[in-house]
Each structure stands twice: as structure tokens, then as C-alpha cells.
C-alpha positions as CSV (number, residue, x, y, z in Angstrom):
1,X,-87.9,109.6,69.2
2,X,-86.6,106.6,67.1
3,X,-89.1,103.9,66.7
4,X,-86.3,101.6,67.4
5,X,-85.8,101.9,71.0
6,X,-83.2,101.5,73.9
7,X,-85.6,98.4,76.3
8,X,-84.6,96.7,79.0
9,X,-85.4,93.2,79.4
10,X,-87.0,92.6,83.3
11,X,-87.3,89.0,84.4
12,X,-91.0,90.2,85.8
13,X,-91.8,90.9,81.4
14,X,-91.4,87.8,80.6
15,X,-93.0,84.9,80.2
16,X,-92.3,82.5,83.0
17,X,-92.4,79.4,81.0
18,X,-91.0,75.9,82.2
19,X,-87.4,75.2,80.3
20,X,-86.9,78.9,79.8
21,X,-84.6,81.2,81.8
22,X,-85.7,84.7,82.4
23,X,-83.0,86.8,82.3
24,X,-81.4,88.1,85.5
25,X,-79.7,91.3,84.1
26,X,-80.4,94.6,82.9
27,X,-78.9,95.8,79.8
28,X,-80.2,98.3,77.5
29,X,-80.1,96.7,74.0
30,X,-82.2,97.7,70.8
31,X,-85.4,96.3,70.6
32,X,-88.4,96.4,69.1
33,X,-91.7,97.0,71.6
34,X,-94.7,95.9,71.0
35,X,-98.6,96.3,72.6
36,X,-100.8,94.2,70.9
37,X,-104.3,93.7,71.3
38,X,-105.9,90.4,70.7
39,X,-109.8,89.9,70.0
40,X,-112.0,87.2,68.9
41,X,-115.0,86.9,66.1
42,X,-117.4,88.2,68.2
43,X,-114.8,91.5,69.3
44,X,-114.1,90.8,72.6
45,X,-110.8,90.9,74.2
46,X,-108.9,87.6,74.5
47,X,-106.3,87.0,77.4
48,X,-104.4,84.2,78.4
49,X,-102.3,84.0,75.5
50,X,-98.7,82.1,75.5
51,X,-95.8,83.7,73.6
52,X,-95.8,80.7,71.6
53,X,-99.1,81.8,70.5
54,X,-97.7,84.9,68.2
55,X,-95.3,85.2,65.6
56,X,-93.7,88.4,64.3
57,X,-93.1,88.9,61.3
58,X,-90.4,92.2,59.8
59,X,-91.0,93.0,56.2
60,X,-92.1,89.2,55.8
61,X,-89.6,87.8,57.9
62,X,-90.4,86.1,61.2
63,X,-88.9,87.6,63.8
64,X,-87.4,85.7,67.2
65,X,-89.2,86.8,70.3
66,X,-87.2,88.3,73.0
67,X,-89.7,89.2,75.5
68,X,-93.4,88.8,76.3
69,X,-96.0,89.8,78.6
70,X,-99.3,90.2,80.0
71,X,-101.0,92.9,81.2
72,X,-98.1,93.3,84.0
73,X,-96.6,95.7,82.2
74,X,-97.4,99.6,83.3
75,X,-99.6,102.1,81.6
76,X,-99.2,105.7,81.4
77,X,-102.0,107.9,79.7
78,X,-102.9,111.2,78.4
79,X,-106.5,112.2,78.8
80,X,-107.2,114.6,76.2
81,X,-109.9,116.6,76.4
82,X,-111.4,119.3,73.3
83,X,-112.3,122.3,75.7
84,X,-113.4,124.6,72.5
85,X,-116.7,126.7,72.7
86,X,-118.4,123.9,70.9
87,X,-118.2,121.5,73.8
88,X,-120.1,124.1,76.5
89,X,-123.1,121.8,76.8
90,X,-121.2,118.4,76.2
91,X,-118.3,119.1,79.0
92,X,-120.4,117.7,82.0
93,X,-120.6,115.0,80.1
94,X,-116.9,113.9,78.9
95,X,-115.8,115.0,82.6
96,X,-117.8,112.4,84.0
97,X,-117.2,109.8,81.7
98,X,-113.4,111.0,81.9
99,X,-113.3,110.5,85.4
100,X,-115.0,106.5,85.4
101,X,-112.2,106.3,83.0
102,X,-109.1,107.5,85.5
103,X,-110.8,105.0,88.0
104,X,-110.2,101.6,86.0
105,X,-106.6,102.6,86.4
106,X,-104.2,100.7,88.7
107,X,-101.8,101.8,91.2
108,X,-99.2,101.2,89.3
109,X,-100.0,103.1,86.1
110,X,-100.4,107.0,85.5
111,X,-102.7,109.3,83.7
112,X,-102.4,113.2,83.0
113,X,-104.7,115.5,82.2
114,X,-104.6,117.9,79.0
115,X,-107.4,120.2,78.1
116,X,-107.4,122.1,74.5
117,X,-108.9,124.8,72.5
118,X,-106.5,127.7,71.0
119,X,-104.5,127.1,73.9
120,X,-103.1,123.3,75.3
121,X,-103.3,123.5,79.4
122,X,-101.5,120.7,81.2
123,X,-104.3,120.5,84.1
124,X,-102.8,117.5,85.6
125,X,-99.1,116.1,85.1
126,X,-98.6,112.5,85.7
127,X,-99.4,110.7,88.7
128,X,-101.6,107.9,90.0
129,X,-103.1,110.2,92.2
130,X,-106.8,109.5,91.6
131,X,-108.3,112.4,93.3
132,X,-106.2,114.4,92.3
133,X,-106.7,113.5,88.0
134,X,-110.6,113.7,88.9
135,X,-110.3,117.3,90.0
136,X,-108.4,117.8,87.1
137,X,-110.7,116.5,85.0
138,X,-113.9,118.6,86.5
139,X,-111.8,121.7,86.6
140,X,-112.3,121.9,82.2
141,X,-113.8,125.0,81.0
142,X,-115.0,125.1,77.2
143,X,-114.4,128.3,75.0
144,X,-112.1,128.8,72.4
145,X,-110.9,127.3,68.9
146,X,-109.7,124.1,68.0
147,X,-106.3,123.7,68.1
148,X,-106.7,119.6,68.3
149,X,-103.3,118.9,65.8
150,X,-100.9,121.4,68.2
151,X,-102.1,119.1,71.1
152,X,-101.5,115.8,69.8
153,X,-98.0,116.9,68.9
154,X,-97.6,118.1,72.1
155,X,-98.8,115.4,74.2
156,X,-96.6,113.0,72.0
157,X,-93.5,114.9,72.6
158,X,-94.1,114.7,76.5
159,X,-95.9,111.1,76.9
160,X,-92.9,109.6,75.1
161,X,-90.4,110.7,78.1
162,X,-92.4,108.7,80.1
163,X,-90.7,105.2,81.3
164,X,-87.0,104.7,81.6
165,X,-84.9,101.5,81.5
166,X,-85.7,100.7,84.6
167,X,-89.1,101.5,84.4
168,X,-90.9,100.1,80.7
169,X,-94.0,101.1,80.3
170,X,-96.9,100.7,77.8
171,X,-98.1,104.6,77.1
172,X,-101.3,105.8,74.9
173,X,-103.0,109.0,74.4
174,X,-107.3,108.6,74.9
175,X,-108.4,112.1,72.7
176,X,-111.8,113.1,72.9
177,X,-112.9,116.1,70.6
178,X,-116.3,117.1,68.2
179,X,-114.6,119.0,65.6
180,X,-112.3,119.2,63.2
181,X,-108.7,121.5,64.0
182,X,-109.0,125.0,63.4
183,X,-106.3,126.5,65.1
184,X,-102.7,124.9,64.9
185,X,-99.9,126.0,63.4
186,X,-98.6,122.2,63.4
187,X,-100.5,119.6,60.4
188,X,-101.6,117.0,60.2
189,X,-98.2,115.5,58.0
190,X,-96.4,116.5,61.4
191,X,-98.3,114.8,63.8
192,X,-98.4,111.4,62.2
193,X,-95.1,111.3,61.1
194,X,-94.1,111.9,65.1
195,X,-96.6,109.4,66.0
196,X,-94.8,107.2,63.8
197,X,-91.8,107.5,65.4
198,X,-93.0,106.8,68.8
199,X,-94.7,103.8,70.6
200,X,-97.8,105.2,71.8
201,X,-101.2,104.1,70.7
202,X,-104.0,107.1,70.2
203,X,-107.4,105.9,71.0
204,X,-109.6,109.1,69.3
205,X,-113.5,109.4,70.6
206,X,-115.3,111.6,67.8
207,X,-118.5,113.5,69.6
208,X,-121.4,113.5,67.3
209,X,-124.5,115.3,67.4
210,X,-127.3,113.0,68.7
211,X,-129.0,113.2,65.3
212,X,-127.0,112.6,62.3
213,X,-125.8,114.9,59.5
214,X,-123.4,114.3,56.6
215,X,-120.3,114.7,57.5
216,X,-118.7,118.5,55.4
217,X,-115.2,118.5,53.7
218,X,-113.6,119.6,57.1
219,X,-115.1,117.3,59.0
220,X,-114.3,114.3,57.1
221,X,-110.9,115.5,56.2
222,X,-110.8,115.3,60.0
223,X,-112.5,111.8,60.4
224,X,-109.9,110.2,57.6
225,X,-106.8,111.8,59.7
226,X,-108.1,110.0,63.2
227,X,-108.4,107.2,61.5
228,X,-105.3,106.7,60.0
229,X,-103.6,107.8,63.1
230,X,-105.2,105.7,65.5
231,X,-104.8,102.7,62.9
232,X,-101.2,103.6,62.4
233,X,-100.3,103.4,66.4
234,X,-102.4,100.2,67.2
235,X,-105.4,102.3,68.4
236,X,-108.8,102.9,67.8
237,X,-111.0,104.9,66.6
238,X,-114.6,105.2,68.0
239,X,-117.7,107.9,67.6
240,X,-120.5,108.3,70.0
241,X,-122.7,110.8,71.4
242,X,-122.1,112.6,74.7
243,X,-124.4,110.1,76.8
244,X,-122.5,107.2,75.3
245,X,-119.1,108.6,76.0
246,X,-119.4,105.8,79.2
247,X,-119.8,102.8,77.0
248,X,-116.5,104.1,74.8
249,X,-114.1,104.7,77.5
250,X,-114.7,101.6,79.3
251,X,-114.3,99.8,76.1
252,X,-111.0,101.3,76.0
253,X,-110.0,101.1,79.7
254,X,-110.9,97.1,78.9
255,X,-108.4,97.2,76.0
256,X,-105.4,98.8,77.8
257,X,-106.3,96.4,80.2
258,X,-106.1,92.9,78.5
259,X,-103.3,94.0,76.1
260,X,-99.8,91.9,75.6
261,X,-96.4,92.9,75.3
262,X,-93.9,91.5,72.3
263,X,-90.4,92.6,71.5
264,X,-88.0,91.8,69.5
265,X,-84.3,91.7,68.1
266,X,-84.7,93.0,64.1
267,X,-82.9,90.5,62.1
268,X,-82.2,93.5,59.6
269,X,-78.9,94.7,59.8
270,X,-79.5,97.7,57.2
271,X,-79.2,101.5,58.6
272,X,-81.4,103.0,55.8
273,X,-83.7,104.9,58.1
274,X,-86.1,103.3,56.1
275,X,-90.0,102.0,56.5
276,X,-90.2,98.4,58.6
277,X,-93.4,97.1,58.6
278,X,-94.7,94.8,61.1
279,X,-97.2,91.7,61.4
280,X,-97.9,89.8,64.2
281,X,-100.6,86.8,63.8
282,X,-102.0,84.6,66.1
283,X,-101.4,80.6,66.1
284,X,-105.5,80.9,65.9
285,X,-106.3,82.5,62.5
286,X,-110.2,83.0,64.1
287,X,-108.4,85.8,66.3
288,X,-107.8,89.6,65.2
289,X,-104.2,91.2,65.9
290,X,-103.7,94.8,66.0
291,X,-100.6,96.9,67.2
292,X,-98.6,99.2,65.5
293,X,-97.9,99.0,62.0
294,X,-94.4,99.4,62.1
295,X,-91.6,101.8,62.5
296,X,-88.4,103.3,60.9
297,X,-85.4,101.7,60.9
298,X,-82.1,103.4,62.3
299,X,-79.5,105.6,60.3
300,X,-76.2,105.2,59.9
């Protein structure tokens, strides 16, 4: 999917400001979409933000607004879930924690359910079905390899036909895994070149053992590519033991929560396919901006 995407601007996305006319028509034109997640010194989440509290910056050049909004904008999520051997005696837990998680949701938005090992199970397609995702969720069974780079790739390729013109919504995948991948056919290269190419944030949750050890090669191999994934798609990347797996979902169901939505009309006119890289800072220098670092521009 091309980072620059078809969007429709909906007078309920924008900000109702005095003096400015939302737009009362819906056109497809190609836009640049944005979640951006705003906190303050101290790291918590700020809301109440004004459009003319951002500017966007392209390559160094600011960048008019087109749209904005907050929070009303609707989420859809893949829960993913590592189901290898290794997570027998830590599955209660990330069930659990998973299913507090499906709950913060609101009626509008929707979740699936993905469970991997060697194999990638859709246990749960999207819907906003509560009961129905926390079935899915407590149906899990652990055994097998870990095939976590084949599931990301997967989950990408179907998240991002979620939402239509009519229908914009913000999408991220919330992976939780204790292991490295041992299994895929698919790398690493693969998966963040196609997360590049989409507009879907990856929040990663790393299970660690309850005492700690040095990280192997493997395992930090792994650790660097979560990283750089999550900090490449406006995510985050967390690490926590299986009793704290509460404490790091609801910090991300908070997130998804207080998040805004930018877009833009690039001012570059260039069909290079090239690298675009994007900054958006807040009027308030005291407050930390992250999103997505940027995308690839269209071909000729």
C-alpha cells in the first residue's frame, strides 16, 4: 500500500473552529494521514490540543494543514498474540490482560484476534463484538515455534484494508511475544519495508523473565528490530513481565485513546518514489510528538 493515500475529508474530522468552514463534500484526494501522539515532561498524554497548536513539516518544509482531529476518529486493532511452546505458563496471563485490553474499546472501533507460533490463526476477524474478541482471546493454546516476522507481515497486509473513503480510520497492531522469530520464511527487511508503506502504528510488548539475564545475539537482534519498527510507525515499544502485562496494555489503550489526527496536501510535486520524511512539533517545545516518521513518495 502507498504511503500516500486516497482520504476523504468528513466535516465530523475536522476541527470545528470559528471562521472556518468544514467541508461539506466527499472527494477522495491524496493526502497525507497522520496519528500523532502528544505527551508532556512528565509522559503523560496531553489532549485538548487546537490544530493551530502543530506544524508539519515535509523534508523541512511546513506543510498546510488540511484536516484535524481528536480522538473522534475510529480505531481498528490487531491483538497479536505469540502462542509458541515458550508462552505455556505465561498464556493465562496475556489472555487476561488481552481481554482488559479489548474492553477500553469503543463501540465504534474494532479489534481482531491473531494468535502465532509456526502457524498464524485468525481466531477473531474484526468486529466490535466484545464477547465475542474475549472468547477469542481465552480460546489461545501455546505450542509451537516462532514464526513472529510471518505474522506481522500478515497482519499488515490485512489491517491495512481496513477503512474505506467513507469510513477513515486510525488502525495499529498491539504484538505481544517473549522471543525472538524462529520460524518465518518472511525477514525482517520485508516486514518494515511494508510497515513503511502503510499507516499503521505497532505497539510491541516484549515478555521478560521475572529475573533478568543478558539479553543473547538472537534476542537482541530481535529487541533492535521492535524497536525500530515500532519507532518507525509512531509506536512503542514496551517490556514487562507477565504480571505487568496490565499496566502495559492500558498504557497503550490510553494512548490510542488521547491520539490526534493531521493530514496534509504535500507541497512536493516530484514522482521519485522517493524517502519523505516527516516532523510535526508542537507550538509548546516542553511537549513530545511522535507519529510516523514518514513515507514514500508516489512514482511516476
Amino acid at each position: 500500500m502507498r504511503a500516500l493515500v486516497a482520504f476523504v475529508i468528513l466535516a465530523h474530522v475536522v476541527d470545528q473552529t470559528p471562521n472556518r468552514r468544514a467541508p461539506s463534500f466527499e472527494v477522495a484526494v491524496e493526502a497525507i494521514h497522520l496519528n500523532v501522539t502528544v505527551t508532556d515532561t512528565a509522559n503523560r498524554f496531553v489532549t485538548g490540543l487546537a490544530e493551530r497548536d502543530f506544524a508539519i513539516f515535509e523534508d523541512g518544509v511546513i506543510q498546510e494543514p488540511l484536516f484535524f482531529a481528536s480522538s473522534d476518529v475510529p480505531l481498528s486493532v490487531a491483538v497479536l498474540i505469540d502462542c509458541s511452546a515458550s508462552m505455556n505458563d505465561k498464556l493465562r496471563f496475556a489472555q487476561e490482560a488481552g481481554v482488559r485490553f479489548v474492553r477500553t474499546l469503543r463501540s465504534q472501533d474494532s479489534a481482531q484476534i491473531i494468535q502465532f507460533s509456526d502457524r498464524i490463526t485468525t481466531l477473531q476477524d474484526f468486529t466490535a463484538d466484545q464477547a465475542a474478541l474475549e472468547a477469542a482471546l481465552r480460546s489461545t493454546r501455546a505450542g509451537g515455534a516462532t514464526a513472529l516476522y510471518t505474522a506481522l507481515y500478515v497482519t499488515l497486509k490485512q489491517l491495512r484494508d481496513q477503512g474505506s473513503r467513507s469510513d477513515p480510520r486510525r488502525r495499529a497492531i498491539v504484538l505481544l511475544s517473549d522471543g525472538e522469530d524462529t520460524a518465518s520464511p518472511v525477514t525482517d527487511d520485508q516486514v518494515l519495508e511494508l510497515a513503511r508503506r502503510s499507516d499503521i502504528a505497532v505497539y510491541s510488548i516484549s515478555l521478560r523473565p521475572e529475573r533478568f539475564r543478558e539479553l543473547d545475539k538472537a534476542q537482541g537482534e530481535a529487541a533492535y528490530f521492535l524497536a525500530v519498527l515500532t519507532r518507525d510507525t509512531g509506536g512503542e515499544m514496551f517490556s514487562a513481565a507477565a504480571a505487568g502485562l496490565d499496566a502495559v496494555y492500558a498504557r497503550i489503550a490510553e494512548e490510542l485513546g488521547s491520539q490526534y489526527t493531521l493530514g496534509y496536501l504535500p507541497t512536493n510535486p516530484h514522482k521519485d518514489g522517493k524517502w519523505r520524511r516527516i516532523v510535526v512539533r508542537a507550538r509548546d517545545d516542553e511537549l513530545r510528538v511522535r507519529h510516523k516518521l514518514g513515507y514514500y513518495g508516489p512514482r511516476s
